[in-house]
C-alpha positions as CSV (number, residue, x, y, z in Angstrom):
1,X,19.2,25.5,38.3
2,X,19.2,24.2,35.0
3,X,22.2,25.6,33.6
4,X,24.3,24.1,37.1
5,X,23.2,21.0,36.1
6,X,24.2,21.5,32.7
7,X,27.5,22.7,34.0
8,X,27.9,19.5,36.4
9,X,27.5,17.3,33.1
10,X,30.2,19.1,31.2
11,X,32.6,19.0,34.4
12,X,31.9,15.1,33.9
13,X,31.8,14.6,30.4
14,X,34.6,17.5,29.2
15,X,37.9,15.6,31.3
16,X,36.8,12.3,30.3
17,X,36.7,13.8,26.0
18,X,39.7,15.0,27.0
19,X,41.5,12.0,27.9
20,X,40.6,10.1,25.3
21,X,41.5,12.3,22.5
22,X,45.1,12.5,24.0
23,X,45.4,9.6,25.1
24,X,44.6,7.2,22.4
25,X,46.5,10.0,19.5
26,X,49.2,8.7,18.0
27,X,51.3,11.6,18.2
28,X,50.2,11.8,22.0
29,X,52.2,8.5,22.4
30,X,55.7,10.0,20.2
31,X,55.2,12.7,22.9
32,X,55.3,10.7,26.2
33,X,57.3,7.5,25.0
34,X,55.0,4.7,25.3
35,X,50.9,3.7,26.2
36,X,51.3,4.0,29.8
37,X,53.2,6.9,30.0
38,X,50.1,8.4,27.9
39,X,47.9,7.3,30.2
40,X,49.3,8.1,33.2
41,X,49.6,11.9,31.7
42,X,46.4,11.9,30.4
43,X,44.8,10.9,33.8
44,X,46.8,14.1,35.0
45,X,45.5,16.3,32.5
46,X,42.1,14.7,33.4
47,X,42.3,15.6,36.7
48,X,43.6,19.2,36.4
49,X,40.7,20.0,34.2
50,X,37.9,18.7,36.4
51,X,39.5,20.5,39.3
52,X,39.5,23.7,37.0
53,X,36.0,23.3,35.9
54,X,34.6,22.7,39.0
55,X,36.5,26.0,40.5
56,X,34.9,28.1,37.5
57,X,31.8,26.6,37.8
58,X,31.5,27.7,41.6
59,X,33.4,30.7,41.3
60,X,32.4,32.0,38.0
61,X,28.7,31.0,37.5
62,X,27.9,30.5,41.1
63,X,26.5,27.1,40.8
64,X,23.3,25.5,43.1
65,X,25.3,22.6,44.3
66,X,22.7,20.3,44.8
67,X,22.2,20.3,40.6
68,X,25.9,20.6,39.9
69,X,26.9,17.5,41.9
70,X,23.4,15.7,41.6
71,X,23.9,15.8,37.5
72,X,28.0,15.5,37.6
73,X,27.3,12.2,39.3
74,X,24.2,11.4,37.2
75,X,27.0,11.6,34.7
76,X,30.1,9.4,35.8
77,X,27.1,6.8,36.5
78,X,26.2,7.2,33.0
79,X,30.3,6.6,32.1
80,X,30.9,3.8,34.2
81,X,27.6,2.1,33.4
82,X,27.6,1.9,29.6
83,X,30.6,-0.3,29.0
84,X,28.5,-2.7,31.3
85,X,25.6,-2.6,29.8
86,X,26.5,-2.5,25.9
87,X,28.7,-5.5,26.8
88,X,25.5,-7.5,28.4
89,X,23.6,-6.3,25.3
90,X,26.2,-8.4,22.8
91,X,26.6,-11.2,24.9
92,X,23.3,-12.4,24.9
């Protein structure tokens, strides 16, 4: 159980490292031609790859579901939320 939760985190947090890293490199940008471009193929990428993970993590590892989803959620909660809340925090 513990390692399917730990498997639903890194299906959530693995894309999103992804996207970052190519999207906001420099030579990412020279590749694709301009910002949205970049992000546009980065959300791609991001995409593929959560698809991918989430096929090994059933197929492969034979994942509880209930832990896989209940922490891969847990996670993109965590992602959406923080922007939110360190904002609030500097605000006032």
């Amino acid at each position: 159980m513990a390692l399917s939760a730990l498997m639903g985190g890194c299906v959530a947090v693995v894309p999103h490292f992804v996207f970052a890293i190519l999207t906001f490199s420099p030579r990412w940008e020279k590749v694709t031609g301009n910002v949205v471009n970049a992000f546009y193929r980065g959300e791609a990428i991001k995409l593929m790859l959560t698809v991918t993970l989430f096929v090994l993590a059933f197929a492969v590892v034979k994942s509880d579901p209930r832990a896989l989803f209940g922490s891969y959620i847990s996670a993109l909660l965590v992602l959406w939320m923080a922007p939110l809340l360190f904002q609030r925090k500097h605000l006032g």
